[in-house]
C-alpha positions as CSV (number, residue, x, y, z in Angstrom):
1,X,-1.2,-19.0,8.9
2,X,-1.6,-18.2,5.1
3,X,0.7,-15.9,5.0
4,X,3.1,-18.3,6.5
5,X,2.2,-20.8,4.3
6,X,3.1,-18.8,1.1
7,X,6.2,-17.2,2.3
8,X,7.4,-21.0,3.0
9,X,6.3,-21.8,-0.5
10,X,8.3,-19.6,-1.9
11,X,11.6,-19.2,0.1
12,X,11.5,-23.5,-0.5
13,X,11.3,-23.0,-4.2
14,X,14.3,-20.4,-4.5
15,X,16.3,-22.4,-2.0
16,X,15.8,-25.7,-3.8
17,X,17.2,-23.7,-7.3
18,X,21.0,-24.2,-6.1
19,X,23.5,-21.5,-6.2
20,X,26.5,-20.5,-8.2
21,X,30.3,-20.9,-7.4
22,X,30.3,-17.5,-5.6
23,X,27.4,-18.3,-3.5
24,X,25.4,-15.3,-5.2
25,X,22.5,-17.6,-7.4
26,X,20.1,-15.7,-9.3
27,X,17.6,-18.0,-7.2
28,X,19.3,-16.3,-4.3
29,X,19.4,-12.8,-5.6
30,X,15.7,-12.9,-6.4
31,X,14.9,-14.5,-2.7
32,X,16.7,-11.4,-1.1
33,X,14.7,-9.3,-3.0
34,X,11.4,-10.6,-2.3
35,X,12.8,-10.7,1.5
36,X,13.3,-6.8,1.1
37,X,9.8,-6.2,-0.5
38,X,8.0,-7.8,2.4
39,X,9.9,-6.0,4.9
40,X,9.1,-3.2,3.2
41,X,5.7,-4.3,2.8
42,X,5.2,-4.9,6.4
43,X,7.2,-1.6,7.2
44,X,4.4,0.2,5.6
45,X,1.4,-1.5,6.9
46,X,3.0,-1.1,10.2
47,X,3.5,2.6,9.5
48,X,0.2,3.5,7.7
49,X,-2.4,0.9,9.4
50,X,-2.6,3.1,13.2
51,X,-4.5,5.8,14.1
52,X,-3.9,9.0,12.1
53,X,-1.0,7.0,10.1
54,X,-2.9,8.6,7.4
55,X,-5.4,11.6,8.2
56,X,-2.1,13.3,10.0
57,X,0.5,12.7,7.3
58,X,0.0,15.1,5.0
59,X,1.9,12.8,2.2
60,X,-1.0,10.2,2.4
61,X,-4.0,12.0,3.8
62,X,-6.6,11.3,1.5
63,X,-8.7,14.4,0.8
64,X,-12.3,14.1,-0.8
65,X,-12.5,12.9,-4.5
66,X,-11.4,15.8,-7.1
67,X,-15.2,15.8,-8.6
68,X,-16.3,16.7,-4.9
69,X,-13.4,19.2,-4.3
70,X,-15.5,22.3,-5.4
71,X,-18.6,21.4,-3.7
72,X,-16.3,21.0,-0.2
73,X,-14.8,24.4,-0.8
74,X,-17.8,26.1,-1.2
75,X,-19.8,24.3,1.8
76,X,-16.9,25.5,3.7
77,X,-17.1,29.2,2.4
78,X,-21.0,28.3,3.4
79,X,-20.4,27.6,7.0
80,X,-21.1,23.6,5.9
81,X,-17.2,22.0,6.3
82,X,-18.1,19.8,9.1
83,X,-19.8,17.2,6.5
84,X,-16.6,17.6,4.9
85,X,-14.5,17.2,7.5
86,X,-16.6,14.2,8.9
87,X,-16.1,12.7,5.5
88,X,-12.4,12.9,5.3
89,X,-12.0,11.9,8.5
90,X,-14.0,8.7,8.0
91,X,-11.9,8.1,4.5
92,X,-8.9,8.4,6.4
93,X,-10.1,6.0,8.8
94,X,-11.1,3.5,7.1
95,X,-7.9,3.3,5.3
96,X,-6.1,3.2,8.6
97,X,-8.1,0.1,9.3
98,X,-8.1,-1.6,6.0
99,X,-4.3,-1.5,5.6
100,X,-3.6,-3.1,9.2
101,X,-5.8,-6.2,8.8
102,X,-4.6,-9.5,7.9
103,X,-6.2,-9.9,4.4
104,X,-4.1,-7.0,4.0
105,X,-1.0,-8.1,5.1
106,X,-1.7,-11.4,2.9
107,X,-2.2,-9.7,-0.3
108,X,0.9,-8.4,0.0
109,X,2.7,-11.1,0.7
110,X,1.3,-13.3,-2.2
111,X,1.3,-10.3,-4.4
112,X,5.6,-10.6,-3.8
113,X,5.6,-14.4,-3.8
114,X,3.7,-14.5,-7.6
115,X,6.4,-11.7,-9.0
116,X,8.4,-12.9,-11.7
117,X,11.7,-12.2,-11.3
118,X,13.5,-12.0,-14.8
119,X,16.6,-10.1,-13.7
120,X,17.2,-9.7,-10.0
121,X,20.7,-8.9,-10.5
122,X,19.8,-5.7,-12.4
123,X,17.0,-4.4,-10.0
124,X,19.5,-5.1,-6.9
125,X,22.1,-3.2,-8.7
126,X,20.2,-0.2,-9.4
127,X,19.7,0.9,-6.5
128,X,17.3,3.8,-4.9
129,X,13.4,2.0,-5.0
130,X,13.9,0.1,-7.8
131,X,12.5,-3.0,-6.4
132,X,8.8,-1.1,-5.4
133,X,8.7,0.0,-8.7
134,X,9.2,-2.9,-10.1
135,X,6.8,-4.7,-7.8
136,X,3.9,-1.6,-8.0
137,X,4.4,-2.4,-12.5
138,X,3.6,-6.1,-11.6
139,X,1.0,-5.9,-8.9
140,X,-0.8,-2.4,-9.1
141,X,-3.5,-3.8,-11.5
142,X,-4.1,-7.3,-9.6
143,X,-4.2,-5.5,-6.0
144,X,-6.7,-2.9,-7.3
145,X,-8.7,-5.6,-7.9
146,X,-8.3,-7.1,-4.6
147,X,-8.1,-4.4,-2.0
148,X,-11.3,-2.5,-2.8
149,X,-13.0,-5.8,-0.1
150,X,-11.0,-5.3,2.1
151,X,-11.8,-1.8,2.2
152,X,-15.6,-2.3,1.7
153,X,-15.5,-4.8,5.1
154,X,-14.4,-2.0,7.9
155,X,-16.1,0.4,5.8
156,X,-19.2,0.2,8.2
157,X,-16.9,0.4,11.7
158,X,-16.8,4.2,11.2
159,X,-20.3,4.5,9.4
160,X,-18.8,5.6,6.1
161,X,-21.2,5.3,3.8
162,X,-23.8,7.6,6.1
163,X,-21.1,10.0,5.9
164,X,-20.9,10.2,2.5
165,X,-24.3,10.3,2.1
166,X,-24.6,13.9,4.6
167,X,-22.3,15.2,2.8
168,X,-23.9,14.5,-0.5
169,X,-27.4,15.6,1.0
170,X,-26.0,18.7,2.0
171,X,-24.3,19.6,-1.2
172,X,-27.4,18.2,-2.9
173,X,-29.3,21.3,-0.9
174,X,-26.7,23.7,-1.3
175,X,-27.4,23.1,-5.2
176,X,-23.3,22.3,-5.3
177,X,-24.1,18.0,-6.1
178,X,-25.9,17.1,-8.4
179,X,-25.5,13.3,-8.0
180,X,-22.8,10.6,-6.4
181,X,-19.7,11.3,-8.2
182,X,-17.5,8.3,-6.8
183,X,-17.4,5.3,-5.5
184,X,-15.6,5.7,-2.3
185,X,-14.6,2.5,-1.8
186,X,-12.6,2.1,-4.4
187,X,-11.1,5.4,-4.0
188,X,-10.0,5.0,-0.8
189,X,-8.4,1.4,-2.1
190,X,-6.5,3.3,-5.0
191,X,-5.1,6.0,-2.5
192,X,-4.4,3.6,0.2
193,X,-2.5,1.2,-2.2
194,X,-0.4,4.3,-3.5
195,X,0.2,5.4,0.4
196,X,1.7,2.3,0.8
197,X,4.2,2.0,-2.5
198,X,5.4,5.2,-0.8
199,X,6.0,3.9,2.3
200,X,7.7,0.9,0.7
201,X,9.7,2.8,-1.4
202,X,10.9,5.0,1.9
203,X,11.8,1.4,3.7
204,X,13.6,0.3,0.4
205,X,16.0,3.2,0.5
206,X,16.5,3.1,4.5
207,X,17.4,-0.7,3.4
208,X,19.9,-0.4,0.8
209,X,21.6,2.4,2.4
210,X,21.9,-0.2,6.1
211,X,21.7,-3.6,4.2
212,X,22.1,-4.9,7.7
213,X,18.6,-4.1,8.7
214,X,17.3,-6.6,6.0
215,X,19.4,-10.0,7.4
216,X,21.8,-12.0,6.7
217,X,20.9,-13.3,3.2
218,X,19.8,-9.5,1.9
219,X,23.4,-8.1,3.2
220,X,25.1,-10.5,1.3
221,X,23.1,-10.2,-2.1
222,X,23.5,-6.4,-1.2
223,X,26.9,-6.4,-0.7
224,X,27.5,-8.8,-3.7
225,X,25.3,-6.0,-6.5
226,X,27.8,-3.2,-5.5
């Protein structure tokens, strides 16, 4: 229901700005373009939020923190990768999980309804994943704020934080960790937040090269940029 609510909001605002002569409003430019960001958007939570959407795709699979790297390489040389692999495993996981919940899904969608929209002309024009860009530069810093919850709330479904703590005990014993380097909550947030400005970048492009596949009103807005 909420994230009807502000998908109505917004599509009642654009639609209430009018249009000009040729039917191609900047109101109407800039509503296609937040219509292509949340199919996008949902594209990629669709995509990444399932079972090994990330530990088996090796463009998102998030691998252990880089101040942990050398103590996993060296358990492994040690005979000790299965608290690495346990950990990764559960990383992945959890991102799988956070990505497909609702409050996901909802931070999305008001992160695209409170975009400003200066020039949507110009980013429908430009082609390629201009529009994920220019929605990652206005929402990266406000979702990194937000998503770390989300992640922190199905953290415990795969018993993450026992996990991480093996694997630091072990590297603690193996005299290769010294003390907890991260915070893995918010690590897996930042990671799964950059998996999915890929995968809405990828759904951009598929997009703009088949404007059909957005609707009606994105073809025409399309169709008008070229």
């Amino acid at each position: 229901m909420r994230i009807a609510a502000v998908l109505a909001g917004f599509l009642v605002c654009v639609s209430a700005a009018g249009a000009d002569n040729d039917g191609s409003s900047d109101a109407e430019r800039a509503d296609g373009l937040r219509q292509m960001l949340l199919q996008c958007a949902h594209a990629a939570v669709d995509t990444l939020g399932v079972a090994n959407g990330f530990l088996e795709n090796p463009l998102v699979r998030i691998p252990l923190p880089g101040t942990l790297q050398k103590a996993e390489s060296m358990m492994r040389a040690l005979g000790a990768g299965k608290h690495a692999d346990n950990l990764v495993t559960g990383m992945n996981r959890v991102a799988e999980m956070a990505v497909a919940t609702d409050e996901a899904r909802t931070l999305l969608a008001e992160a695209v309804a409170r975009m400003p929209v200066e020039d949507p002309a110009a980013l429908l024009a430009e082609g390629g994943d201009a529009a994920t860009r220019y929605f990652r530069a206005h929402a990266s810093e406000r979702l990194a704020r937000e998503f770390p919850p989300v992640v922190r709330g199905v953290m415990g479904e795969v018993d993450l934080a026992r996990k991480y703590q093996d694997f630091v005990r072990k590297g603690g014993k193996l005299g290769l960790v010294a003390e907890r380097y991260a915070n893995v909550e918010d690590y897996i947030a930042q990671k799964a937040l950059e998996a999915l400005y890929l995968e809405m970048a990828g759904e951009e492009r598929l997009i703009r090269a088949n404007p059909g596949r957005g609707g009606a009103t994105l073809q025409r807005v399309l169709d008008t940029a070229e």
